[in-house]
DSSP file (Angstrom, degrees, kcal/mol; ACC not computed):
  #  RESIDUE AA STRUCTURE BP1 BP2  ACC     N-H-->O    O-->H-N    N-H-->O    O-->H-N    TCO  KAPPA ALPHA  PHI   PSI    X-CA   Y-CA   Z-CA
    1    1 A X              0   0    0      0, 0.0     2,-0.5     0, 0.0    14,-0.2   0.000 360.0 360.0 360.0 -49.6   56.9  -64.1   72.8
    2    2 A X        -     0   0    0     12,-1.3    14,-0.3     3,-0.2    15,-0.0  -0.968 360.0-169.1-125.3 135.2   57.6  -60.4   74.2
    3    3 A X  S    S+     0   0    0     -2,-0.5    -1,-0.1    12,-0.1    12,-0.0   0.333  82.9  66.3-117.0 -14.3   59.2  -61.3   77.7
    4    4 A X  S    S+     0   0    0      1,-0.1     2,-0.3     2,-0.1    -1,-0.0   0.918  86.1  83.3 -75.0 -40.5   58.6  -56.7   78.1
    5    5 A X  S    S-     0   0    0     11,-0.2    11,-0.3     9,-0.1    -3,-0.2  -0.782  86.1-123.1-102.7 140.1   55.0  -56.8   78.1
    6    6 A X        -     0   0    0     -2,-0.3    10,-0.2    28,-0.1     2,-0.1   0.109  48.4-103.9 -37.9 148.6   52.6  -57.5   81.0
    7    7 A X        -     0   0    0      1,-0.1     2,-0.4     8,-0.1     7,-0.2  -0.335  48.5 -72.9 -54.8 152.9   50.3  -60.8   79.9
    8    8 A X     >  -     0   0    0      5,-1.3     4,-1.7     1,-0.2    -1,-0.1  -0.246  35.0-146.1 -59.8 120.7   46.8  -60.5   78.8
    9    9 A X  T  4 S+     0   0    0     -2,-0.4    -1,-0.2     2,-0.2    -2,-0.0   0.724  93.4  44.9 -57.5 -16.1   44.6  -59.8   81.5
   10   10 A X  T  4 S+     0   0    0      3,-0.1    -1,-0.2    20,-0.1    -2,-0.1   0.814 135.0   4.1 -76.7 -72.8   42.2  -61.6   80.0
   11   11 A X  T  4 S-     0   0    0      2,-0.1    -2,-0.2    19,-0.1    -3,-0.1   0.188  94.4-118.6-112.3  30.5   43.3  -64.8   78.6
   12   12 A X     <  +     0   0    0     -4,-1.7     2,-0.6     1,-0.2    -3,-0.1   0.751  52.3 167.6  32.1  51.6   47.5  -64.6   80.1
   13   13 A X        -     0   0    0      1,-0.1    -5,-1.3     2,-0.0    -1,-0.2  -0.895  34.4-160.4 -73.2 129.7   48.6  -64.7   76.9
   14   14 A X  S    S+     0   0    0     -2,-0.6   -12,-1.3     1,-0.2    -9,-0.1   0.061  74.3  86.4 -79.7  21.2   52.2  -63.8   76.6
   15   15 A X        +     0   0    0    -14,-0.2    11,-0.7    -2,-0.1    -1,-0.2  -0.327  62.1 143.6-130.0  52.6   52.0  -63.0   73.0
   16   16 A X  E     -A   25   0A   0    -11,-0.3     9,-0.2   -14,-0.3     2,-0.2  -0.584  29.3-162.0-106.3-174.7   51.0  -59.7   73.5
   17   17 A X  E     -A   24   0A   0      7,-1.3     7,-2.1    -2,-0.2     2,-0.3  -0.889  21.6-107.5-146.6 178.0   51.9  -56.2   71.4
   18   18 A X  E     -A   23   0A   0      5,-0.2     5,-0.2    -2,-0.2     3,-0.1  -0.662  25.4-179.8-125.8 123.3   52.0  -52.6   71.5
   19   19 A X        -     0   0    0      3,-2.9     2,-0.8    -2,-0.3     3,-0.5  -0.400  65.8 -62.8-140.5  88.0   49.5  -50.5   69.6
   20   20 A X  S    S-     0   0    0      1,-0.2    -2,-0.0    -2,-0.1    -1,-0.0  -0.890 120.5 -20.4  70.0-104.9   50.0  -46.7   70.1
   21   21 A X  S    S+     0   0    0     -2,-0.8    13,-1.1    -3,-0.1     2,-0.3   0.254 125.4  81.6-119.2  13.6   49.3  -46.5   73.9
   22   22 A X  E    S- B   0  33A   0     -3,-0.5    -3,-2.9    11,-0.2     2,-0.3  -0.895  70.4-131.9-105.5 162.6   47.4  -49.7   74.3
   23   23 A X  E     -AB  18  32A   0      9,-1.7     9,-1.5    -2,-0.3     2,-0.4  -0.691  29.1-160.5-100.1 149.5   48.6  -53.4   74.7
   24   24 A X  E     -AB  17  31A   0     -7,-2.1    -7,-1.3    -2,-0.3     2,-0.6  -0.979  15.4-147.8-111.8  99.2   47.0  -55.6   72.7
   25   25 A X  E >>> -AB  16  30A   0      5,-3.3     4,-2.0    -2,-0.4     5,-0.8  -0.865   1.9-161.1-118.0 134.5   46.5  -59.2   72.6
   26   26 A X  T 345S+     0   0    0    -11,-0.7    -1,-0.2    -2,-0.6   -10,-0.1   0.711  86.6  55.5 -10.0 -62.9   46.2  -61.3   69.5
   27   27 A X  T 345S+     0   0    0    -12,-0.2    -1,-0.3     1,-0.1    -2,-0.0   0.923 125.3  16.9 -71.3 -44.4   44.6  -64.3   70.5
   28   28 A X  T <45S-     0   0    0     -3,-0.6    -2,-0.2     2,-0.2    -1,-0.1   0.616  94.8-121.6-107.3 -33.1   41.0  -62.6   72.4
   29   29 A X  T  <5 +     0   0    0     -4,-2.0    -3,-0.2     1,-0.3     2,-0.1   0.558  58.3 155.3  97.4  16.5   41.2  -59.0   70.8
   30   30 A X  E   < -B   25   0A   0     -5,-0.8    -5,-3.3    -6,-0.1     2,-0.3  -0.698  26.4-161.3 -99.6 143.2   41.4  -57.2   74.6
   31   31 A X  E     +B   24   0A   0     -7,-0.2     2,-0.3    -2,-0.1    -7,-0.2  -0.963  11.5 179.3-124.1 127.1   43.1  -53.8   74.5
   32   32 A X  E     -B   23   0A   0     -9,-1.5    -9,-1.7    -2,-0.3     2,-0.5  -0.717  37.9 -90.2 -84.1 144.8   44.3  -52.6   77.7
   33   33 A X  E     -B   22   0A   0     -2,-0.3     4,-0.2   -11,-0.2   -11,-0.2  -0.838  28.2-146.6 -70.1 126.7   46.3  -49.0   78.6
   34   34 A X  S    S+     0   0    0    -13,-1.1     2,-0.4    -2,-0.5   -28,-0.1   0.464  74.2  95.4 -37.7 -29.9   49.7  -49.9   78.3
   35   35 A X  S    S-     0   0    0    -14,-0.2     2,-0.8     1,-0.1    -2,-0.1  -0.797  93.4 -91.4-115.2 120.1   50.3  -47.3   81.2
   36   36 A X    >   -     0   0    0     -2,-0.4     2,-6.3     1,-0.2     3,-0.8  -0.269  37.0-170.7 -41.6  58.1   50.5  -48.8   85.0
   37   37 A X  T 3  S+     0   0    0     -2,-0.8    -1,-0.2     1,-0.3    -2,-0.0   0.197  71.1  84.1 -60.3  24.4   46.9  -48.8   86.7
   38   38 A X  T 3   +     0   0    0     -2,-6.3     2,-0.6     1,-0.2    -1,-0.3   0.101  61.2  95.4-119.3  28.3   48.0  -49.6   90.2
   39   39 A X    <   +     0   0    0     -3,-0.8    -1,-0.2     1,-0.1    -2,-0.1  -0.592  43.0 154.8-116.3  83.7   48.8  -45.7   90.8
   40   40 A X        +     0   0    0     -2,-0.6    -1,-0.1     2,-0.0    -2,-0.1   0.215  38.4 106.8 -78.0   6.0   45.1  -45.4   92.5
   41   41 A X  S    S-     0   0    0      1,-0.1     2,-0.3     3,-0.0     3,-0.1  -0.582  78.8-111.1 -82.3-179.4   46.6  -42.0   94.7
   42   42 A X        -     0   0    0      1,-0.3    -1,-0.1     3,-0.0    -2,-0.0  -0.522  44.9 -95.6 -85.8 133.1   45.4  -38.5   93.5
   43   43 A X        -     0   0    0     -2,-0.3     2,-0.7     1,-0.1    -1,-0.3  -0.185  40.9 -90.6 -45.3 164.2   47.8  -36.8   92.1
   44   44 A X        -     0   0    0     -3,-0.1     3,-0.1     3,-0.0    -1,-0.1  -0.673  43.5-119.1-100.2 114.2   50.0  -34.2   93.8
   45   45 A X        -     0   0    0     -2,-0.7    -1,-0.0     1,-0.1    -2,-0.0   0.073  26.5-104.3 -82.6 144.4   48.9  -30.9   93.6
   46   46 A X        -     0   0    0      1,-0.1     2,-0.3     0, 0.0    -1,-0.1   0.112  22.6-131.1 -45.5 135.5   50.7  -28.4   92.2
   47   47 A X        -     0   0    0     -3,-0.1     2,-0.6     8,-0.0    -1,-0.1  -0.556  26.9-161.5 -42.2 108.9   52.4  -26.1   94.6
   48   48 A X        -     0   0    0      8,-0.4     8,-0.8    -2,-0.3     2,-0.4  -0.967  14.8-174.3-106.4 129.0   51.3  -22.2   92.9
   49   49 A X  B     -C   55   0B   0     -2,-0.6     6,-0.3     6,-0.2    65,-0.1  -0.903  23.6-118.0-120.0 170.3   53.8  -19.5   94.4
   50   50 A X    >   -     0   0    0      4,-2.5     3,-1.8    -2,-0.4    65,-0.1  -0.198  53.0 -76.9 -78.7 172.4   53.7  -15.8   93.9
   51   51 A X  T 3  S+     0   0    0      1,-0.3    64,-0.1    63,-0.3    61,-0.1   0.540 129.5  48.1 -71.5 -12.5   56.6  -14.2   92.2
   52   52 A X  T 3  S-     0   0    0      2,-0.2    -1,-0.3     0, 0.0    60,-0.0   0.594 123.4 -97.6-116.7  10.2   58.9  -14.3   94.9
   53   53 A X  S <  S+     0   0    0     -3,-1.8     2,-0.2     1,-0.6    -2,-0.2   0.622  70.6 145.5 109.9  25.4   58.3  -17.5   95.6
   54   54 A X        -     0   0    0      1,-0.1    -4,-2.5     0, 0.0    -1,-0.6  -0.718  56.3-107.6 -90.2 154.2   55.7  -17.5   98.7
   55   55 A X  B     -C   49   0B   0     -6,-0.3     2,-0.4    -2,-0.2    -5,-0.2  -0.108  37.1-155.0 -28.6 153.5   53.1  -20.3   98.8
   56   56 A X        +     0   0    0     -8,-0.8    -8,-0.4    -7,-0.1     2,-0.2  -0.944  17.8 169.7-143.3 146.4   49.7  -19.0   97.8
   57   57 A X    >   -     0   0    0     -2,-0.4     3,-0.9     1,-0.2    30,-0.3  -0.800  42.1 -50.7-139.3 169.5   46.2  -20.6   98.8
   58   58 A X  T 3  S+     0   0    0     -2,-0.2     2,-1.3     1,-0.2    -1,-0.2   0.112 113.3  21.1 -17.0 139.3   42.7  -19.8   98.8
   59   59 A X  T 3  S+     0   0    0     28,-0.9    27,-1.8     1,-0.1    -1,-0.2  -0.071  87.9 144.2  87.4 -40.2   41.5  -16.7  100.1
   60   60 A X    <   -     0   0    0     -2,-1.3    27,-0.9    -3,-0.9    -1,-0.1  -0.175  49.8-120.2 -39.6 127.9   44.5  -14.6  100.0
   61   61 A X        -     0   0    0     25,-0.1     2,-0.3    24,-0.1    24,-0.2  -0.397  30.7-179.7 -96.0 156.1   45.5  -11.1   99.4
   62   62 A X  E     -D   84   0C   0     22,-1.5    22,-3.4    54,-0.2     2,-0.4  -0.866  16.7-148.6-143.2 149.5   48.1  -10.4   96.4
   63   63 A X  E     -D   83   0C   0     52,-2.8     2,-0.7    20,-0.3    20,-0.2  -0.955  27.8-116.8-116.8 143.9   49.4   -7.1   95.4
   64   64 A X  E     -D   82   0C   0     18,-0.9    17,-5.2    -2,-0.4    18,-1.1  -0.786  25.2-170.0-112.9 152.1   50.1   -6.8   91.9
   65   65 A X        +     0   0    0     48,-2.3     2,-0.4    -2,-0.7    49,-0.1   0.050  65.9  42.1-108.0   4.2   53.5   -6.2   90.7
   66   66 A X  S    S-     0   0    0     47,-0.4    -1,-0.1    12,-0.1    12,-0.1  -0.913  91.3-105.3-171.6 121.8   53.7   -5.4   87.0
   67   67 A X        -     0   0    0     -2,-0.4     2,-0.3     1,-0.1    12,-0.1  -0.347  43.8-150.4 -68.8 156.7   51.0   -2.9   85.5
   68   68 A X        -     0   0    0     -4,-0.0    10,-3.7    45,-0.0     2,-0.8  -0.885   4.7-136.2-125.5 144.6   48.7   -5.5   83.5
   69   69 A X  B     -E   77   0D   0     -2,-0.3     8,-0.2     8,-0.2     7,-0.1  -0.961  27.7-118.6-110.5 123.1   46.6   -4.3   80.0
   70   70 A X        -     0   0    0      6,-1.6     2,-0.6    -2,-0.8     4,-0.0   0.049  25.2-129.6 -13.1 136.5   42.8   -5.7   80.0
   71   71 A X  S    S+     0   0    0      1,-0.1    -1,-0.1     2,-0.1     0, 0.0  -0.965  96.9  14.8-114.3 130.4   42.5   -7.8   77.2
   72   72 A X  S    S+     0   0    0     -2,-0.6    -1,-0.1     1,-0.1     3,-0.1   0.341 104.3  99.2  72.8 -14.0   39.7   -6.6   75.6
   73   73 A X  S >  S-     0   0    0      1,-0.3     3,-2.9     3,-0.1    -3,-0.1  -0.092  70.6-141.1 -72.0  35.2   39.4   -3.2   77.5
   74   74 A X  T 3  S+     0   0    0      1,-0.2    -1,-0.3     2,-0.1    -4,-0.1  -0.241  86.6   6.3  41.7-114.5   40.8   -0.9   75.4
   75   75 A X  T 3  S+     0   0    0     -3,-0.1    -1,-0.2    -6,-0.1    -3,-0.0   0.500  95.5 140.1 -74.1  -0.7   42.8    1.3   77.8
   76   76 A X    <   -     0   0    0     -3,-2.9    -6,-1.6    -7,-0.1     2,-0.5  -0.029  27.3-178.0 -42.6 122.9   42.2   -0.6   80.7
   77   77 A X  B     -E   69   0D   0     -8,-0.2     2,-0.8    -4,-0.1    -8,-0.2  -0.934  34.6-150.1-149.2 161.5   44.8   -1.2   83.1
   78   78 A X        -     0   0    0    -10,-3.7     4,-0.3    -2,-0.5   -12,-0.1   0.061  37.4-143.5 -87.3  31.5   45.7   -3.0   86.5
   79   79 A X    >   -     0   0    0     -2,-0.8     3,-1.1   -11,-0.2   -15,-0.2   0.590  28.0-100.9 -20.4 134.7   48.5   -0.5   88.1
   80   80 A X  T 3  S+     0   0    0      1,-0.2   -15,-0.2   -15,-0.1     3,-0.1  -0.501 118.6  47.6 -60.1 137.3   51.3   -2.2   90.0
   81   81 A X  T 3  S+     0   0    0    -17,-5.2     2,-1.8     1,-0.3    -1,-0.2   0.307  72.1 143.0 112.0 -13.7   50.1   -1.8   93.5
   82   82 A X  E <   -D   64   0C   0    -18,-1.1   -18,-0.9    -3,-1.1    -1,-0.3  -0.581  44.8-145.5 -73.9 102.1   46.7   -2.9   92.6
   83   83 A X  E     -D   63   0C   0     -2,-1.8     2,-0.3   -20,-0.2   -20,-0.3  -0.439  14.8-170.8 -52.6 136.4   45.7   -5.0   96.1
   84   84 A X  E     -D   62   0C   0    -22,-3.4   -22,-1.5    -2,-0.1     2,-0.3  -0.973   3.2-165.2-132.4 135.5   43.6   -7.9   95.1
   85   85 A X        +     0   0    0     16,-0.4    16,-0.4    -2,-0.3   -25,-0.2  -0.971  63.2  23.2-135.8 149.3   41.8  -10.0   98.4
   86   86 A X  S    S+     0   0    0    -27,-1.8    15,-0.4    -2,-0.3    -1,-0.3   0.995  73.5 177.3  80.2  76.7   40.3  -13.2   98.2
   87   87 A X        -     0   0    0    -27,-0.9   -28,-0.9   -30,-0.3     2,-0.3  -0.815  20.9-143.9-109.8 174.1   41.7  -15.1   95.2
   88   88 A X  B     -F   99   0E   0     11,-2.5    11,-3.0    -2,-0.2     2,-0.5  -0.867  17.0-137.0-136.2 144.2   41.0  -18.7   94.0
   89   89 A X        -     0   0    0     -2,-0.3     2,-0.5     9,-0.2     9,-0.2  -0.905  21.9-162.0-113.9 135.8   43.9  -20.7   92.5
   90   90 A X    >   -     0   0    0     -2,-0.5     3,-0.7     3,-0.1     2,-0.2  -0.936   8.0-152.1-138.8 128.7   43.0  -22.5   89.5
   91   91 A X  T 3  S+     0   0    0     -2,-0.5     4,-0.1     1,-0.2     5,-0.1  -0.494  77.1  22.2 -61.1 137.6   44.7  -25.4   87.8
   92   92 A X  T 3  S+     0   0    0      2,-0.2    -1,-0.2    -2,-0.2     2,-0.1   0.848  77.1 119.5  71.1  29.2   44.5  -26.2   84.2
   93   93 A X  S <  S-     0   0    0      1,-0.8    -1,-0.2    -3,-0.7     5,-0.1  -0.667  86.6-108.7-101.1  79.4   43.5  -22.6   82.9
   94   94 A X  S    S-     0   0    0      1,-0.2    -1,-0.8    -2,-0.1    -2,-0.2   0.063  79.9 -21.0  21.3-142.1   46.7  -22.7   80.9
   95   95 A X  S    S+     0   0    0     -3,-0.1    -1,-0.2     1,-0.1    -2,-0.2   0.917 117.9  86.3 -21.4 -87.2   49.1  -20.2   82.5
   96   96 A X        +     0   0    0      1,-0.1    -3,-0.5    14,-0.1    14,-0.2   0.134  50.0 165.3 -35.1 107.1   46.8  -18.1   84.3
   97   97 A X        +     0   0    0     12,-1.3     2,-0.3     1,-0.1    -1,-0.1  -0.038  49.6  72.2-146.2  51.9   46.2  -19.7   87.8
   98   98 A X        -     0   0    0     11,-0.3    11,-1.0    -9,-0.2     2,-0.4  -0.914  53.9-169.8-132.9 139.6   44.7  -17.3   89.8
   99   99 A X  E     +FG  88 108E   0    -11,-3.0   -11,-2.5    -2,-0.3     2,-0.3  -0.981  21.8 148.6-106.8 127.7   41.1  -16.0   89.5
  100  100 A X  E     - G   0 107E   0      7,-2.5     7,-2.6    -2,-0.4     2,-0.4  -0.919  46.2-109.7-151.4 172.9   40.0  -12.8   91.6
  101  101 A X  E     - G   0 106E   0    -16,-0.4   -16,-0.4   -15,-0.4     2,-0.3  -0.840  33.3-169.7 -95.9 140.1   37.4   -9.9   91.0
  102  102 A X  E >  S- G   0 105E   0      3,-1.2     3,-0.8    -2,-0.4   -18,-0.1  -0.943  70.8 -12.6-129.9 127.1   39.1   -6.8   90.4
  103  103 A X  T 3  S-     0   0    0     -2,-0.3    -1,-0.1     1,-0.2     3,-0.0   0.915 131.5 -55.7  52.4  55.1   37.1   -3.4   90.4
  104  104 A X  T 3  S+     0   0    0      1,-0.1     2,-0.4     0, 0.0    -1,-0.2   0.398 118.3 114.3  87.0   0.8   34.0   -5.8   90.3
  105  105 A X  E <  S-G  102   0E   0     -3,-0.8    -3,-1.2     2,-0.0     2,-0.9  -0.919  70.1-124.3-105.0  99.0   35.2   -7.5   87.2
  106  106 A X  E     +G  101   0E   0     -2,-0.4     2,-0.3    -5,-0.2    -5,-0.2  -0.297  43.7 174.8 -37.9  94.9   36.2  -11.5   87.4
  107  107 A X  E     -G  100   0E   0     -7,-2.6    -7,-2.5    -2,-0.9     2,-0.2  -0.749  23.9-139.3 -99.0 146.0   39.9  -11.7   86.1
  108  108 A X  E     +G   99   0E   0     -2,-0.3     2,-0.3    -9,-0.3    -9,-0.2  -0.485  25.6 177.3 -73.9 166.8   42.9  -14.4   85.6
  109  109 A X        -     0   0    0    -11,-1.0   -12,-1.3    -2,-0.2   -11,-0.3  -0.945  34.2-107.2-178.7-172.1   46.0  -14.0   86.2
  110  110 A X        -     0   0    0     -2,-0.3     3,-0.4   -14,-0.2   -14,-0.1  -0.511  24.1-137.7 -90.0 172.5   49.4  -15.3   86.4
  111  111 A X  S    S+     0   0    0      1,-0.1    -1,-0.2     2,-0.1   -60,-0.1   0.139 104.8  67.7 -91.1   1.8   51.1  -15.9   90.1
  112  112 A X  S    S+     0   0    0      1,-0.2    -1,-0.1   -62,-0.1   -62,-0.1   0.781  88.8  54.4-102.1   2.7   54.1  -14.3   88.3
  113  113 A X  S    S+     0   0    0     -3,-0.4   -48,-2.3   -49,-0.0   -47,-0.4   0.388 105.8  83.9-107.8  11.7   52.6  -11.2   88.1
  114  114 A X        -     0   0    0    -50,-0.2   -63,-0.3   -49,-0.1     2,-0.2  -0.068  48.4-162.7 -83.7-176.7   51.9  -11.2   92.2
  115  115 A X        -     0   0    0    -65,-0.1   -52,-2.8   -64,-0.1     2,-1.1  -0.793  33.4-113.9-177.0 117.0   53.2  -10.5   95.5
  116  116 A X              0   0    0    -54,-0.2   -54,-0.2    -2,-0.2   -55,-0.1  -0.623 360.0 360.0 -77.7 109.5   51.7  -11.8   98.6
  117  117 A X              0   0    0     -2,-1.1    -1,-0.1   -33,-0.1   -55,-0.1   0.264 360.0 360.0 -15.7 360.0   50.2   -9.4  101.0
C-alpha cells in the first residue's frame, strides 16, 4: 500500500501508516519508532571550547573573561581574571557547561565566558 514505509516487523505487512512518530500497522496493532534503530554507536560528544576557541576537558584551569553577577548573591561578583582550576564539563545543563568551585562555592558557567589557562 505505502511503497515509503518499512513493513511491519511483526507480521510484514506492507500496509503500514504513520502516527505522530510511530509506524503503525493496521492488521496486528504493533507500533514501532518510525526513526532508524540500526544507529546502535553513542553519540558524538560535543566538542566544548573556551571563548577563543581552545578545546577544554576535565580538570583544567580557565581564567574568566567577563566580570559575572552571582545569581542570587546580591553584590556578588566573579572579576575578569578570576582563575578557576579543576573544572568539569557538563552536557545538557542548558547553556551553562562547565561546573567548578569558585571561592568554595559550586558554580556553572558558560565556556563563553572563559579563557584557558
Amino acid at each position: 500500500m505505502n511503497e515509503t514505509l518499512p513493513p511491519c516487523p511483526e507480521c510484514s505487512s506492507d500496509m503500514t501508516y504513520e502516527m505522530g512518530s510511530l509506524l503503525v500497522c493496521p492488521l496486528c496493532a504493533h507500533e514501532w519508532a518510525s526513526v532508524a534503530e540500526a544507529t546502535d554507536e553513542s553519540p558524538a560528544e560535543a566538542v566544548i571550547t573556551d571563548a577563543f576557541g581552545s578545546v577544554l576537558a576535565d580538570g583544567d584551569t580557565v581564567t574568566i573573561i567577563k566580570g559575572l553577577k552571582v545569581k542570587g548573591g546580591g553584590s556578588n561578583v566573579i572579576k575578569v581574571g578570576t582563575r578557576v582550576r579543576d573544572i568539569r564539563l557538563r552536557n545538557g545543563v542548558g547553556d551553562h557547561d562547565i561546573e567548578a568551585r569558585i571561592e568554595g562555592v559550586t558554580t556553572q558557567l558558560k565556556s563563553s565566558v572563559v579563557k584557558k589557562a
